[in-house]
C-alpha positions in Angstrom: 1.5 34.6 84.3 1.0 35.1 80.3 -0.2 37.0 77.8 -3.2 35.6 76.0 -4.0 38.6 73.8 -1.9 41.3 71.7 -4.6 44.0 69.9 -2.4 46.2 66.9 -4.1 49.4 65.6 -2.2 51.6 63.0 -3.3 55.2 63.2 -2.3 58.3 61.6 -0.3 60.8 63.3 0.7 64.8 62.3 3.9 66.8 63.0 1.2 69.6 63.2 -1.5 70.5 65.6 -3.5 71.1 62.3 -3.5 67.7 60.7 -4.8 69.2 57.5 -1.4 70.1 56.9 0.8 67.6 55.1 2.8 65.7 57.4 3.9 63.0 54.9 1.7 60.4 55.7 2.9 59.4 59.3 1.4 56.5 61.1 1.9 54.6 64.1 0.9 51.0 65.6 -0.9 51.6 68.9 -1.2 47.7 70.9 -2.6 46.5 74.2 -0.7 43.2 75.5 -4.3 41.2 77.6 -2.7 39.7 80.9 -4.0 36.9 82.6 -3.9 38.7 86.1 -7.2 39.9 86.8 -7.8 43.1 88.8 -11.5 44.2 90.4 -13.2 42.1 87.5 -11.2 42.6 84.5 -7.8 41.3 83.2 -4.5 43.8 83.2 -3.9 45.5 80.2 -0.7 46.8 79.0 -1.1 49.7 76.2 2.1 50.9 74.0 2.6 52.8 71.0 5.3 53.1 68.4 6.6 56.5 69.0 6.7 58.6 66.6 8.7 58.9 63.1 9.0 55.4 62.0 5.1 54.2 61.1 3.0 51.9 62.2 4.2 47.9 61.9 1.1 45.7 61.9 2.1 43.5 59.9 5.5 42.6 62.1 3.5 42.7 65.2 0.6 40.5 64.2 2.4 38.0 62.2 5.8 38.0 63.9 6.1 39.4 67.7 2.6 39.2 69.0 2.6 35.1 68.3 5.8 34.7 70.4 4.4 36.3 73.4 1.0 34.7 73.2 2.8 31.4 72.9 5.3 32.0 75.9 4.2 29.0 78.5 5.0 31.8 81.9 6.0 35.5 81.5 6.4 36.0 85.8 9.3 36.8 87.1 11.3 34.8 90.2 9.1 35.6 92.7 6.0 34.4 90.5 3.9 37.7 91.1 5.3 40.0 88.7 4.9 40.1 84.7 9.0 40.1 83.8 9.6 42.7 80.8 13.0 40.7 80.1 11.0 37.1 79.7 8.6 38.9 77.3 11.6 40.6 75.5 13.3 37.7 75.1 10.1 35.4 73.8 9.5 38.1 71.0 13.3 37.9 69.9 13.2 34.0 69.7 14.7 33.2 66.6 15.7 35.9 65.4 19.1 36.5 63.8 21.5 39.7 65.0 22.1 42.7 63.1 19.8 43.5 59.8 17.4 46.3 62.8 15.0 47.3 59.5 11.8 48.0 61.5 11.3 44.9 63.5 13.4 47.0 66.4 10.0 49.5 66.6 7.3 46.4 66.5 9.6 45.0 69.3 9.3 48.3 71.2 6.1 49.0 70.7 5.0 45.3 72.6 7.8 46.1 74.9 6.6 49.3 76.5 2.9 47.8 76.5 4.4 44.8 78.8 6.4 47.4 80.8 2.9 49.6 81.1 1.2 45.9 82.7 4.1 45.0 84.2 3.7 48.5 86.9 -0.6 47.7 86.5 0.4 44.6 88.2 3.1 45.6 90.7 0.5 48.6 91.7 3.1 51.8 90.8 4.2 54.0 88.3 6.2 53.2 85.8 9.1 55.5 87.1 9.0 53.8 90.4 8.7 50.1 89.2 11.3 50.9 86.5 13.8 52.2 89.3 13.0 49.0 91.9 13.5 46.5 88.9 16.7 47.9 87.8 18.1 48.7 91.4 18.9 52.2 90.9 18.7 55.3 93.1 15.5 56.7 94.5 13.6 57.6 91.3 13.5 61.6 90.1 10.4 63.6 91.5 10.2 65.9 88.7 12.0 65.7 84.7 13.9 68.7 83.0 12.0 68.8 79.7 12.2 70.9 76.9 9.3 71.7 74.2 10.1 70.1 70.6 8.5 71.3 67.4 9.0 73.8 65.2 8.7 71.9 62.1 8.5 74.4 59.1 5.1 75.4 57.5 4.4 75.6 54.5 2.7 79.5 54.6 3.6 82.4 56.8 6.3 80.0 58.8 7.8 82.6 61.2 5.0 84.2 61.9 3.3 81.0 63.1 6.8 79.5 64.6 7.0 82.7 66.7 4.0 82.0 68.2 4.6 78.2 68.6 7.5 79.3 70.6 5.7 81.8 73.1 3.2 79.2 73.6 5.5 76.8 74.8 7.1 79.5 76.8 3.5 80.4 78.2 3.3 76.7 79.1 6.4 76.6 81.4 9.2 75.5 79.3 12.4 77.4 79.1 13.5 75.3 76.8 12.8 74.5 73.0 13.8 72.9 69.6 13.4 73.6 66.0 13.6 72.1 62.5 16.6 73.4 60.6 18.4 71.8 57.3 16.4 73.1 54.4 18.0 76.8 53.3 21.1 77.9 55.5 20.0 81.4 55.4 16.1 81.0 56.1 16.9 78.5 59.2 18.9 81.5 60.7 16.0 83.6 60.3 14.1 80.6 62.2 16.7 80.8 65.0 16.4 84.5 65.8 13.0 84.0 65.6 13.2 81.4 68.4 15.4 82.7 70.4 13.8 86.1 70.3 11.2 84.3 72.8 13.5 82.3 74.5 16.4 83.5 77.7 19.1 83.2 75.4 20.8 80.7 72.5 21.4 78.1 75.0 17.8 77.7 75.4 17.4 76.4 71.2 18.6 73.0 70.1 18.0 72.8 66.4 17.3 69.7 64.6 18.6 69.1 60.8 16.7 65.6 60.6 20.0 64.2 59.2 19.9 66.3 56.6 23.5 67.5 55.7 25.9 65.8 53.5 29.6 66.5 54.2 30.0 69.8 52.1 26.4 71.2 54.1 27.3 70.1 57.4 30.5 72.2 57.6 28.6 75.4 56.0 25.8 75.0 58.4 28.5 73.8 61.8 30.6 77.0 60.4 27.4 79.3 60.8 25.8 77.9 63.9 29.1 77.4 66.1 29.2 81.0 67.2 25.5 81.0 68.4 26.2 78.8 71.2 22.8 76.8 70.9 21.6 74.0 73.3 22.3 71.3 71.4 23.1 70.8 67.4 20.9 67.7 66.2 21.1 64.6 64.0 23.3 66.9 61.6 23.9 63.9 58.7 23.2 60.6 57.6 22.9 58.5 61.2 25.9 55.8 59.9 27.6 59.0 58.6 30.6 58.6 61.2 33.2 60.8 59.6 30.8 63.5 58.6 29.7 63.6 62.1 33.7 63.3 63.3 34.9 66.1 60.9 31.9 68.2 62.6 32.7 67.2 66.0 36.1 68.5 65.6 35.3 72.4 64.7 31.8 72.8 66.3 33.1 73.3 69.7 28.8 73.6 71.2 27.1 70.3 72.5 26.0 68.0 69.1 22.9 65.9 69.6 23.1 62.0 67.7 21.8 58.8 67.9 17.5 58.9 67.4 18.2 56.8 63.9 20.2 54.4 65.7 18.6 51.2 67.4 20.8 48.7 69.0 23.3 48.4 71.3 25.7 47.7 68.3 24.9 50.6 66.7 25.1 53.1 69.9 28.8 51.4 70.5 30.1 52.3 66.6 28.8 55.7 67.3 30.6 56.2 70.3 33.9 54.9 68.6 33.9 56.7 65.4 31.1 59.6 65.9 33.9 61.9 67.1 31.4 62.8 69.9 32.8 64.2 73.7 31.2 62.1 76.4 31.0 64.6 78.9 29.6 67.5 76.4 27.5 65.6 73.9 23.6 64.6 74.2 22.3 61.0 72.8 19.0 60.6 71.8 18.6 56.7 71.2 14.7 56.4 71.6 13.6 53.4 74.1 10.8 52.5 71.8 12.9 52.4 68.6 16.0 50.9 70.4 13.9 47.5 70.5 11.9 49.0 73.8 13.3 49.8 77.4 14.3 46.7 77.6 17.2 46.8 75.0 17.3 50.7 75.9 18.3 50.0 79.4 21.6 47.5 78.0 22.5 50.8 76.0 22.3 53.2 78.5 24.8 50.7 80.5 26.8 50.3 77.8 27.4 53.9 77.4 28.0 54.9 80.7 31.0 51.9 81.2 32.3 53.6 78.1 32.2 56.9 80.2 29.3 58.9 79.5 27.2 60.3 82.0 23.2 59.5 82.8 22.9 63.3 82.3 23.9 63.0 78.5 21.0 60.7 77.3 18.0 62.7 77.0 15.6 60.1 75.0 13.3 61.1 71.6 10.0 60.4 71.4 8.2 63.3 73.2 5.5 61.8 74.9 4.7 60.5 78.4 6.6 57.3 78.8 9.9 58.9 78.0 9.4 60.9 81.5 9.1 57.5 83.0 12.5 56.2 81.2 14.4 59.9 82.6 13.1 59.3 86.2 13.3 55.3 86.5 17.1 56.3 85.0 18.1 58.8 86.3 18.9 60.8 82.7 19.2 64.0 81.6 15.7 64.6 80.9 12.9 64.1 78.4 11.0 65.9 74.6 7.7 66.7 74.9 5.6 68.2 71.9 3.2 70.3 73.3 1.1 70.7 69.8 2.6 67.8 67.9 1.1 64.3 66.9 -1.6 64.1 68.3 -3.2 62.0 70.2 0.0 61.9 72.3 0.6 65.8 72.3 1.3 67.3 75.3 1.1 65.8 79.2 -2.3 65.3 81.2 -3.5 68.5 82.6 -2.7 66.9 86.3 1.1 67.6 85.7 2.6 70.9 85.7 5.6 72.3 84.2 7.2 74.8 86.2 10.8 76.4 85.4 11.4 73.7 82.6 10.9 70.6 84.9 7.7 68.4 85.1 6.1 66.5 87.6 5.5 62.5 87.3 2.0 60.6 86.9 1.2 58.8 90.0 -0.9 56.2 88.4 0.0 52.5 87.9 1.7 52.0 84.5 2.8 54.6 82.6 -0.3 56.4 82.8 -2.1 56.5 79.4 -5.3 56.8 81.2 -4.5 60.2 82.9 -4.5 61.4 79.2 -7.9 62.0 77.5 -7.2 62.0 73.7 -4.5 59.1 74.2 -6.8 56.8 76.5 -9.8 57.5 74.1 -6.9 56.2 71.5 -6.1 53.2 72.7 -10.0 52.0 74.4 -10.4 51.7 70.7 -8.4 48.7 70.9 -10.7 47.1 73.4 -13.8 47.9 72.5 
């Protein structure tokens, strides 16, 4: 069983559902790993994408990753009638030296969830439910607790337009939402009440500061958020700030959100050691794509929870449809989705329904790319 081709496409992607509106120049690397197994006519394709935040990495995967698994003699597992994610993980990585993560951990993860997505084709489920066999653990979650991320700030008439961002996710089903914070102290308060003003209460808001703060900022801004009692408090500093984050940690007595900038196993086990963070209050964000793909993703999450924290504390970035496949397989605390946000992997396919905050699964094969219009149009471009 092999891979004979690997397809890259670098798009561009918006923090906005109106893409007119700067967004920094954001790409992504969408690829389609070609299998060798051939179903109804036509050989299994795996499709993945690089989440989102990091741009695309072509040049990685083309020159770099994608050769390695082409050249990989047999990707099947023991049994001989499965594609093996670890086999394909570990061809990619041939080679290559440890530490120095730059980028090459996203054109790794990209690949990764596109075997992953071929991997299910083949065994005939969804991802949830082959990710859950493969890994041997409990019966797979029937529906995700989610929450709506967005908010970013615009750059005319912002609360007007985030306070009706929020009631549309709120009109959607969510009961939960985040926000961008980090840029005026007193303006992102404004923002909050704003939020919350739609939402049950504070502990439905997590606000995001994008790693924003430096020492001096992060207190001022812990000090004023601490009595709100928000959801969560997010990527408040540099991401290899540990005593920024520690000094926080030990006066913001809410639940603190870390670890989307981090991307290794290494990295997740100096966060938990000098981050300051309280395993059984504290959410980590690691993002399975950016984290060198599930694959890696799946040795952090067990890393973590030997060290004592619970399934219920990772809640994985990204905010599109495979992450409710990682939170189900895994049994985590649950999943982002951006309902309006870079497109074409906003919001779910129009078969799933999000009732009380929770969502239900795709039942396709894979992870289910199909089911979505605007992301399956997306990624056909890669075959035609």
């Amino acid at each position: 069983m092999r891979i004979v081709d690997v397809r890259e496409l670098t798009i561009p992607i918006s923090r906005y559902a109106d893409s007119a509106i700067a967004s920094g120049g954001l790409t992504t690397s969408l690829v389609a790993v070609v299998t060798d197994v051939i179903r109804s006519g036509k050989p299994v394709v795996g499709f993945g994408f690089a989440s989102i935040g990091r741009f695309g990495q072509g040049g990685l995967i083309r020159e770099r990753f994608a050769p390695r698994l082409i050249a990989a003699d047999t990707l099947a597992g023991d049994t001989g009638d499965t594609l093996d994610p670890q086999r394909a993980w570990t061809a990619m990585m041939h080679g290559e030296k440890p530490g120095g993560h730059g980028e090459r951990c996203v054109a790794v993860g990209a690949l990764d969830m596109a075997v992953w997505d071929a991997a299910a084709k083949i065994a005939d489920r969804p991802l949830y439910r082959h990710l859950s066999e493969h890994r041997g653990t409990r019966t797979p979650l029937s529906r995700v607790r989610v929450y709506a991320g967005g908010g970013y700030r615009y750059p005319q008439d912002d609360i007007r337009r985030l306070s009706d961002e929020i009631r549309h996710f709120v009109d959607l089903g969510f009961t939960l939402a985040k926000i961008k914070i980090g840029d005026d102290l007193d303006q992102d308060l404004v923002r909050i009440d704003t939020a919350l003003a739609r939402l049950s209460g504070p502990s439905c808001l997590a606000v995001d500061a994008m790693n924003r703060y430096g020492p001096d900022a992060a207190r001022e801004a812990a000090h004023a958020l601490a009595p709100l009692g928000l959801l969560w408090f997010e990527d408040i500093c540099d991401p290899l700030d540990f005593e920024t984050l520690s000094c926080v940690a030990t006066s913001y007595a809410p639940p603190i959100a870390a670890g989307e900038a981090l991307f290794s196993r290494a990295e997740a086990r100096l966060l938990d050691a000098h981050g300051g963070l309280r395993r059984h209050r504290d959410i980590l964000l690691f993002d399975p794509t950016h984290c060198y793909g599930l694959t890696h993703y799946c040795e952090i999450v067990a890393e973590m929870t030997e060290r004592g924290w619970p399934r219920e504390a990772f809640w994985p970035h990204g905010g599109h449809l495979f992450g409710l496949h990682v939170v189900a397989g895994l049994h985590l605390g649950g999943a982002e989705i951006n309902p309006l946000a870079f497109a074409p992997f906003q919001a779910m396919p129009s078969a799933l329904t999000i009732t009380d905050g929770r969502i239900d699964l795709p039942q396709a094969p894979g992870i289910g790319f199909e089911l979505h219009d605007a992301t399956c149009q997306a990624f056909r471009r890669l075959l035609d």
